[in-house]
N, C-alpha and C positions, 0 to 999 in steps of 0.2 A: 477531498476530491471536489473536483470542480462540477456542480450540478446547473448552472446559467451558462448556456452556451449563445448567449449577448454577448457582442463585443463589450469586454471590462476594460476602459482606458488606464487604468489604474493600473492591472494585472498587464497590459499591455507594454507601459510603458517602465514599470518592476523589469520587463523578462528582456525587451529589446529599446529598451529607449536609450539608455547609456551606451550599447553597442552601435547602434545607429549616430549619435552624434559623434561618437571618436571616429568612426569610417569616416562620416559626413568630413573632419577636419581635414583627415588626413588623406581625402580625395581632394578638399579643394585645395591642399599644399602643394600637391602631385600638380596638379594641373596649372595650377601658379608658377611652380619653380621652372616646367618641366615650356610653358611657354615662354618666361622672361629670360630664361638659357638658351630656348630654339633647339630643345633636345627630345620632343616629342620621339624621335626616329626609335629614343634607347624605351620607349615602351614595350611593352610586351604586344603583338601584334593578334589584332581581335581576331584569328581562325584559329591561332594555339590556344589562347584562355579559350575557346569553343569548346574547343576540343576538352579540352580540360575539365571545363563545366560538364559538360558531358559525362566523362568519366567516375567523377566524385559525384554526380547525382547518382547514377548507377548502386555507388555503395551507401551513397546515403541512404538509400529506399530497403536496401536491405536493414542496413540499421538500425530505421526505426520503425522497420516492421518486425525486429526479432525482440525492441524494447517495447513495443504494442504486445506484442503476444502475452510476454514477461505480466504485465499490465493486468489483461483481463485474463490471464490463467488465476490470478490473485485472485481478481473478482470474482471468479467462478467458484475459487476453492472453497471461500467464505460464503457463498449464497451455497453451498452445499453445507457448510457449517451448520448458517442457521436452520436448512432443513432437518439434517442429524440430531439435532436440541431439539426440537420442536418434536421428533419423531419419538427419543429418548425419553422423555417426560409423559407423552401420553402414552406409551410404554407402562413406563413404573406404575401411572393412575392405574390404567385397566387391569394390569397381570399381580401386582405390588399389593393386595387383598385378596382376602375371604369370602369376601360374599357382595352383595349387591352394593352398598356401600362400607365404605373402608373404617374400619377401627380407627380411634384416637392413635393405638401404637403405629396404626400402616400410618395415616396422617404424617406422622412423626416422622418417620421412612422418607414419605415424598418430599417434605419441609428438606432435610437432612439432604437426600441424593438432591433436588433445585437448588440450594442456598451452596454446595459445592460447587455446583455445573456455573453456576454464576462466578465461581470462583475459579473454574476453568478457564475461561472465556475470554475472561479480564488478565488472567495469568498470561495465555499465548499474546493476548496483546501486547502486554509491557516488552514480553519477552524477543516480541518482534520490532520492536519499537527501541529497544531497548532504553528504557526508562529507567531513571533511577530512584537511590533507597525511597525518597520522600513521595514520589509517586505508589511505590508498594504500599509504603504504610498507607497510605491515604486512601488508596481504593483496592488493596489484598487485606490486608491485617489489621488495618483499623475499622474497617465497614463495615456497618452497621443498616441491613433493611429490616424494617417491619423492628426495628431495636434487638436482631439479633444476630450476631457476626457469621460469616460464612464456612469458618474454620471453627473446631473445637480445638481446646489449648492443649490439650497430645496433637491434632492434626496439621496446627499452626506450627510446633515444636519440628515436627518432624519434615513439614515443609520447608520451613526457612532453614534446614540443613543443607536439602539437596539443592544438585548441581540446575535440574529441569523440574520446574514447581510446577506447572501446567503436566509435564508425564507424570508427577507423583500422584497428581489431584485424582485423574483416571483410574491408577492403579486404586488409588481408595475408593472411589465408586466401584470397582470391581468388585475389591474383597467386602463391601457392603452388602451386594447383588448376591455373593457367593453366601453371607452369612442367613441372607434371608432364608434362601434354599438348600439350605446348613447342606450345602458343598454336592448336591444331589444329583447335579446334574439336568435337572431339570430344563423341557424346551424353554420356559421363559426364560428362563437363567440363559441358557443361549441364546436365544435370540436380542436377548439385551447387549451379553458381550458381544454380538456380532455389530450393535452401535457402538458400541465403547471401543471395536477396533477400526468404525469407521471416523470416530473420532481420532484417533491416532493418524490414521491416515491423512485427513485433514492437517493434525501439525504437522506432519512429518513433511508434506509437499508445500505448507508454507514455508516453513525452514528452510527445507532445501533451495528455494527462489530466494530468500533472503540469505543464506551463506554462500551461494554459488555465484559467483560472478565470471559476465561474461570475457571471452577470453582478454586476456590483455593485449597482443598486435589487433583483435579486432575493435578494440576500444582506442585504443592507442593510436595507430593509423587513421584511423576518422577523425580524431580530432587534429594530427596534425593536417591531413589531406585538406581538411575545412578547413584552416586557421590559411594553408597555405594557399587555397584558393581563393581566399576572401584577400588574400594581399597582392596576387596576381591579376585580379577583378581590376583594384585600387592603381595599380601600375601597370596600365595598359592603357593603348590605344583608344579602347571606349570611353575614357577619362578626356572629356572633348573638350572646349572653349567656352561651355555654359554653362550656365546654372542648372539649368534639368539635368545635363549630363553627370555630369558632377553629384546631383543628388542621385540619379538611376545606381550610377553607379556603389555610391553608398547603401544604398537599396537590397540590389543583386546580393551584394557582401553580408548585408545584417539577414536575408534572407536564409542564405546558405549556416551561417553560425547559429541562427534558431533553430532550425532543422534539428541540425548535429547536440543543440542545447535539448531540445525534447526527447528524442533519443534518448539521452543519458539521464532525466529528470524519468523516464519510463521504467528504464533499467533497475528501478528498486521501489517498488509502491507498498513500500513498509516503512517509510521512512517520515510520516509526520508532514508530507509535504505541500502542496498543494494540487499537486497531481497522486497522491495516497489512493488508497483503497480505505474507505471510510469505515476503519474497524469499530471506533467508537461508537460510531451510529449504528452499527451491526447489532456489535453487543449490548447496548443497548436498549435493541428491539426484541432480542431473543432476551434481555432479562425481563419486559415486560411480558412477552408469551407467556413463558413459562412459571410465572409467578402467576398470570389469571389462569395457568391450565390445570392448578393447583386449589385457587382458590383465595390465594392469599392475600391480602389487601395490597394494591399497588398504586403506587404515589408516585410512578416514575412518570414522567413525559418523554416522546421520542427527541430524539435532539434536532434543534432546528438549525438551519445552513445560515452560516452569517459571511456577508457580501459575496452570497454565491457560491459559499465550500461549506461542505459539510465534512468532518472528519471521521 
C-alpha cells in the first residue's frame, strides 16, 4: 500500500508515462497527416467526443467508486482482524488460569494457542496472496520464533493435507479451547468461540472479495468505452495545428486510461500490488502484540515502508 501521498515521479511515470508518450505520437501523426492531406473535416467533430466524454466519465465514476469500496472493505476487514487477535489472547491470558497468576502448564496453553494464531494470520495471508510452496515453507512450516515452531509435527501433518490451512488452524484452537474446559461448556469457553467465529468471519469476507470478481460486461465495457474514447479524443477536431493542442490532447487520453487503470488496480487489494492492503505489516503487528501480551521475548520490529509502500 501506498502510505507517501507526495507526488512519486517514479511511480508516476511506472503507471502513465508509457501511455502518455504513445497518445503523445499518435496525436501528433493525427494532426501531421490529417493537415498535409487537408483532411481535418474527416475528424471527429468536438461536440460529439463532448458528448462522449461526458458519457464515459459518468461510468467511470461509478467504476472506481465500486473498486474503492472493494479497497477499504479490505482494510477494514483486516483492521478488525487485528482487533479480534488482540482481543483473543487477552482472552486466553485472563480466563486460560486458576488463580491470580497462571501455572507453568496454563503458560504453555497461551505459548501453544499465540505461536498458532501466528500461524493463522500468516496462513490467510499466503492464502490470499496466493503464494507459493517456497513461501509456506519459509514463513508456515519452517518458522521458528523465540526457537520454536508454530505447528507441532501431528498439527503440521494434518495441516499440509488440507485443502484451507488457515480454517484448519481455528478448528485447532477450538478443540484446544474445548480441551481445556474438557468439553463443559463453560462461559469462557464460549466466549472464546464466539472470537474464534469472529475470526472466521473475517476470512470468510476476505475470500469472498478475493474470489468474487466484478461482473464481466461491467469490467469489460469500461475498458473498451475508455480505450475507445481515448482514440476518439486522438481523432478529433481538438487535435489542432500545435504543439499544446497536440499535447492536451494526449493529456485528456492518458487521463481517461488512468482512471479506468485504477479502477481495476482497486478491484483486488490482495494481490501484492502497490495499491494492496498491507497484510504483511498487519500481521506483523499483531505478531508483536500478541507475543508481548503473553510475555514472551520478541525480537520482531514493525516493518518499515520502502519508497513509500508498505506491504
Amino acid at each position: 500500500m501506498l502510505i507517501d501521498d507526495r507526488y512519486n515521479v517514479y511511480k508516476l511515470a511506472q503507471v502513465t508515462g508509457m501511455k502518455f508518450l504513445a497518445l503523445l505520437a499518435a496525436s501528433a501523426t493525427v494532426s501531421l497527416v490529417a493537415t498535409a492531406l487537408d483532411v481535418e473535416y474527416l475528424l471527429f467533430p468536438m461536440q460529439l467526443v463532448g458528448i462522449f466524454v461526458a458519457a464515459v466519465s459518468i461510468f467511470l465514476a461509478f467504476r472506481i467508486n465500486a473498486g474503492y469500496s472493494r479497497w477499504w472493505l479490505a482494510r477494514q476487514i483486516w483492521g478488525g482482524l487485528v482487533n479480534e487477535s488482540r482481543s483473543l489472547i487477552v482472552y486466553i491470558v485472563t480466563m486460560l488460569r486458576s488463580g491470580n497468576e497462571p501455572t507453568e502448564i496454563e503458560r504453555e496453553w497461551h505459548r501453544r494457542i499465540v505461536y498458532r494464531h501466528i500461524g493463522f494470520i500468516n496462513a490467510l495471508r499466503l492464502q490470499l496472496r496466493h503464494q507459493g510452496p517456497a513461501d509456506w515453507e519459509a514463513e508456515i512450516w519452517g518458522r521458528r520464533i523465540n526457537g520454536r515452531p508454530l505447528f507441532s509435527k501431528e498439527e503440521t501433518a494434518r495441516l499440509r493435507a488440507s485443502a484451507n490451512v488457515a480454517t484448519q488452524v481455528v478448528a485447532l484452537q477450538g478443540d484446544d479451547i474445548a480441551d481445556y474446559f474438557n468439553h463443559s461448556g463453560d462461559r469462557r469457553q464460549v466466549r472464546i468461540s464466539q472470537i474464534l467465529r469472529e475470526l472466521y468471519v473475517c476470512q470468510g469476507r476476505s475470500e469472498a472479495i478475493k474470489n468474487t470478481v466484478l461482473a464481466w460486461g461491467y469490467v469489460y465495457y469500461t475498458k473498451i468505452l475508455t480505450r475507445t474514447l481515448a482514440a476518439a479524443v486522438v481523432f478529433s477536431q481538438l487535435n489542432g495545428h500545435s504543439v499544446a493542442g497536440t499535447a492536451l490532447v494526449a493529456c485528456i487520453a492518458t487521463i481517461f486510461l488512468t482512471i479506468e487503470q485504477v479502477g481495476r488496480n482497486l478491484d483486488n487489494p490482495f494481490e501484492n500490488a502497490f495499491n494492496d492492503t498491507p497484510l504483511s505489516s498487519l500481521c506483523r503487528s499483531i505478531e508483536i502484540d500478541i507475543l508481548q501480551q503473553i510475555g514472551e521475548p520478541c525480537d520482531l520490529a514493525p516493518l518499515a515502508p520502502a519508497y513509500g509502500r508498505l506491504d
